[in-house]
C-alpha positions in Angstrom: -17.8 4.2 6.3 -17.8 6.3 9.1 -17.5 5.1 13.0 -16.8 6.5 16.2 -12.6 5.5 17.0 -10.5 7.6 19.9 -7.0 7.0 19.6 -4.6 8.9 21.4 -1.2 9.5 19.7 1.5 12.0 20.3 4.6 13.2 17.8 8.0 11.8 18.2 10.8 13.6 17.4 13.3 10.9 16.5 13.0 8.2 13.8 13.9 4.9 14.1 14.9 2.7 10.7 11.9 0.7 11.7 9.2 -0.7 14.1 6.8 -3.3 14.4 3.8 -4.5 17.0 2.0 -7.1 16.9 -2.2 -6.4 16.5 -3.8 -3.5 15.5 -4.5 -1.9 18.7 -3.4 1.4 20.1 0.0 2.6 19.0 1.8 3.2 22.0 5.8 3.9 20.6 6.0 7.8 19.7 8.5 6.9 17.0 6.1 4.4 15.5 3.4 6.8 15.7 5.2 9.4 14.0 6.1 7.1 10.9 2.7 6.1 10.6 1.3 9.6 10.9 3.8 10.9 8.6 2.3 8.1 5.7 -1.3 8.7 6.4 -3.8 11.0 6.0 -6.9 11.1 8.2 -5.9 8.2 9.8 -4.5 4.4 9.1 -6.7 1.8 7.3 -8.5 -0.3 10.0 -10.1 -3.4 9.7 -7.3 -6.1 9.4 -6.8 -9.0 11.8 -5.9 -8.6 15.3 -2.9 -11.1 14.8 -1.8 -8.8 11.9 2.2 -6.9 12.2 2.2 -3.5 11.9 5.2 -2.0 10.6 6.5 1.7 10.4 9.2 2.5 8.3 11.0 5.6 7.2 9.6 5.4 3.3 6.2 3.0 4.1 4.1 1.7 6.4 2.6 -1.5 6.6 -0.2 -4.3 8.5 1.2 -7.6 7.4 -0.9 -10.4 7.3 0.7 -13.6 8.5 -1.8 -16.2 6.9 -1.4 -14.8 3.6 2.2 -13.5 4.4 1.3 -10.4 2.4 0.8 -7.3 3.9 -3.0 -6.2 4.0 -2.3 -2.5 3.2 0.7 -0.3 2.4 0.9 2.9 3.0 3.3 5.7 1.5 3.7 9.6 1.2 5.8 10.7 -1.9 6.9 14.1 -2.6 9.6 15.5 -4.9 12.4 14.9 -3.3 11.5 11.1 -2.9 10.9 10.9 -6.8 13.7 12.8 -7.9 17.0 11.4 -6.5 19.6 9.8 -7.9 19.9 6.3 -6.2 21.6 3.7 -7.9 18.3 1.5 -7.0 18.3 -2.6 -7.7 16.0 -5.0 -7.1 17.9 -7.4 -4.5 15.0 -9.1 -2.7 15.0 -10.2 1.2 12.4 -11.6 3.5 11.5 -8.9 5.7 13.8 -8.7 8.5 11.6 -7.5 10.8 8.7 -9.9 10.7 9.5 -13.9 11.9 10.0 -16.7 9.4 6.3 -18.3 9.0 5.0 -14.7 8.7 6.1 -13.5 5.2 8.0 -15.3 2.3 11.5 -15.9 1.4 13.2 -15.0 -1.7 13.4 -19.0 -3.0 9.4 -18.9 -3.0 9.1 -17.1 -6.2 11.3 -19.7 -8.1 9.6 -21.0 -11.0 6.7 -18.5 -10.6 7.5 -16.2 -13.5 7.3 -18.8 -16.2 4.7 -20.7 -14.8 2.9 -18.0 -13.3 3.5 -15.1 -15.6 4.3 -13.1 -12.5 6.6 -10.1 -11.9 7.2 -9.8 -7.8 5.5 -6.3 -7.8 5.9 -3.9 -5.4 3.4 -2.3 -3.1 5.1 0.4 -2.4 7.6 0.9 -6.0 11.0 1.3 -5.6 10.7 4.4 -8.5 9.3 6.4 -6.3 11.8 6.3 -3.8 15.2 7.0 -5.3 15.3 10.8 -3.9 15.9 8.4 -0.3 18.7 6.1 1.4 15.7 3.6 2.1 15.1 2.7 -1.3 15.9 -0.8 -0.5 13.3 -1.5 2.0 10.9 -1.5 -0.9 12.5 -4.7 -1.9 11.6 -6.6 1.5 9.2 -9.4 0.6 6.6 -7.7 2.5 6.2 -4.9 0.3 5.6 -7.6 -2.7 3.0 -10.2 -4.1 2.4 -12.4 -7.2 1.4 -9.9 -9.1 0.7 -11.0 -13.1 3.0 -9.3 -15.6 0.2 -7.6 -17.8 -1.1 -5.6 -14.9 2.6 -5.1 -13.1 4.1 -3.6 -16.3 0.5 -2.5 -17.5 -2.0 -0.1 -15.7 -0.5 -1.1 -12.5 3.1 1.0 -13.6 0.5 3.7 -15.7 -0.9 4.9 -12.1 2.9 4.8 -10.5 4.0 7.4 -13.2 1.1 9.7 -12.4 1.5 9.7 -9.0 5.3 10.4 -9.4 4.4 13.5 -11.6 1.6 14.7 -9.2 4.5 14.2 -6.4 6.3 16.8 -8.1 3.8 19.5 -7.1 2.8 18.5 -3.6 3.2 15.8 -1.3 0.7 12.3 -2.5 -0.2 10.3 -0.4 -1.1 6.4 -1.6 -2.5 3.3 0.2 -2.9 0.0 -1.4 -3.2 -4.0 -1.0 -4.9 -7.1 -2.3 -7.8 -8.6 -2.9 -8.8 -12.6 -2.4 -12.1 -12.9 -4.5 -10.8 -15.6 -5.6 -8.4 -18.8 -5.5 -5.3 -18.2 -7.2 -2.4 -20.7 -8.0 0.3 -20.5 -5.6 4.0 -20.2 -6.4 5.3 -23.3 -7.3 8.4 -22.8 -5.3 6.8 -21.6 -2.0 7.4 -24.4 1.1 4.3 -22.6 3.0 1.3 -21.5 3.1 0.2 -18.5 1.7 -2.7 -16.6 -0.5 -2.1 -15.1 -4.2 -4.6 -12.2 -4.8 -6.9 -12.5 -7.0 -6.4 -8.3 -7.5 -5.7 -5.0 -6.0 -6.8 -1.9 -4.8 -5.1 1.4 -4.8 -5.9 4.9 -3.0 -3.8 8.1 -4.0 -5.1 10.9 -2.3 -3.7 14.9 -2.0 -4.7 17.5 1.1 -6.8 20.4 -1.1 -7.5 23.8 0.1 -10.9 24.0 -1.0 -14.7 22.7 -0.3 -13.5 19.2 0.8 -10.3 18.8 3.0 -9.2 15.6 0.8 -9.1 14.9 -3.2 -9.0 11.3 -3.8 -8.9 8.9 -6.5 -9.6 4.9 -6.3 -9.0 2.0 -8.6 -9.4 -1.6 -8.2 -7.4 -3.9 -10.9 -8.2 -7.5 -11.3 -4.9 -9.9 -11.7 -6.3 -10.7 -15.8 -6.2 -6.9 -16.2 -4.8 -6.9 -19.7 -1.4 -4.7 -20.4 -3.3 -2.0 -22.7 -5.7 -1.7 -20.2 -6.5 2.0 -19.2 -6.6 3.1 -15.7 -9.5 5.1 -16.0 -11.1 1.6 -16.9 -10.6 1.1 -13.1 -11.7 3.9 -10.9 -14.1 3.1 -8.7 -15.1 4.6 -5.4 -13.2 4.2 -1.7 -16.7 3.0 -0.3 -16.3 0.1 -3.2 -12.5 -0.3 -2.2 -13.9 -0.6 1.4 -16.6 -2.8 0.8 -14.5 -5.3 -1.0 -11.3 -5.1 0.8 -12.7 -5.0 4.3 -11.0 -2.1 6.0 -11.9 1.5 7.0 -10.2 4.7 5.0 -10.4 8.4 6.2 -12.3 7.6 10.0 -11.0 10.5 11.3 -12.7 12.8 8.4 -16.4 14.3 10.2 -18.7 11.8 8.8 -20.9 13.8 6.5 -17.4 14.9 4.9 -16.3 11.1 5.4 -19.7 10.0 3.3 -18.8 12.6 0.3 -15.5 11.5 -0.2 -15.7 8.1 0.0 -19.3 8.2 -2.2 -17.8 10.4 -5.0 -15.7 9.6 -8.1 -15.2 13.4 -9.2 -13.7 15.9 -8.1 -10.3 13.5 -8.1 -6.4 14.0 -7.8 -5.8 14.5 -11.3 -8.2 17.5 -11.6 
């Protein structure tokens, strides 16, 4: 989807643990532009809503959306030393302390939702990926999660995780992802506000490539009913679908006959 954006940026050389505006306009903090640089490639999704938190952090980026309280899109560069560490990771879950209370969920939320639900709180950005890092935990912020159904979490959802993990062992990956809402969903039945449960998810991993095109990339979309033996090439679609159904704007910063190849094409992909 090409269009016509001009936004000036400039490097930072320090790193701050994280930072968040408010909106989707022009970044204007250094640091911030730095992290979010350093997660993307060919620029940050666009798209989202202009009341929408963006937050830059040292393993992932992210727009938050604070009518659904998820976030719209994560975004996250893995390499081999983020997959290959030797954290003791855990799974302790906190509201993200960075956004304000009616913007994201609480940990009490998802009580009940795993029986009733059958609902793992899945990760956006996975905490397996990031155990080479001393920011591990940040994937654990209720930002970075959703409802996500069991099947799919432990299914083709984890399948693509592992690939991209092994692909990180040979050159840096770089992922984006978020939900869908085709749908109404249930909510959780422990949640004291509003909020959305996708109805699916979208995920982009793409890799730099030395050859005709700039960019290799691969898409998938997942419905929540994807079934646990589902395989993930049942899913791959193309970044113009992923656009058209999710709303937002990959690659802008691509030339647009490049852009328009990229985004049209299934093969050549990431795997290859």
């Amino acid at each position: 989807m090409p269009r016509l954006i001009s936004i000036f940026m400039c490097l930072a050389l320090a790193v701050a643990p994280a930072i968040a505006w408010e909106g989707t306009g022009v970044i204007v903090d250094t640091q911030g532009v730095a992290l979010v640089q350093f997660h993307t490639i060919y620029g940050l999704p666009i798209g989202t809503p202009e009341t929408n938190t963006l937050i830059a952090r040292p393993i992932y980026c992210l727009s938050n959306n604070r009518e659904t309280k998820f976030a719209d899109w994560v975004a996250y560069r893995v390499d081999a030393q983020t997959v290959s560490g030797n954290s003791v990771t855990k799974r302790n879950w906190k509201a993200d302390p960075d956004l304000a209370e009616d913007e994201t969920l609480e940990p009490d939320d998802y009580r009940g939702a795993s029986d009733k639900l059958n609902t793992d709180r899945g990760h956006q950005a996975p905490l397996a990926s990031f155990k080479g890092t001393d920011y591990w935990y940040m994937t654990n912020y209720l930002s970075n999660i959703t409802p996500q159904k069991k099947d799919l979490n432990q299914g083709a959802w984890k399948a693509v995780e592992d690939q991209v993990r092994e692909l990180a062992l040979k050159q840096p990956v770089y992922v984006v992802t978020g939900p869908l809402y085709e749908r109404e969903m249930e909510a959780l039945p422990g949640a004291d506000e509003p909020h959305r449960v996708p109805s699916g998810y979208w995920k982009i991993v793409a890799v730099q490539n030395h050859g005709e095109f700039p960019l290799l990339v691969t898409a998938y979309i997942f419905d929540q009913a994807t079934g646990r033996k589902s395989t993930i090439t049942e899913h791959v679609v193309t970044v113009d679908e992923v656009e058209r159904r999710a709303g937002l704007d990959f690659f802008w910063t691509l030339p647009d006959d490049i852009e328009s190849v990229v985004e049209s094409s299934i093969s050549p992909n990431v795997w290859q």
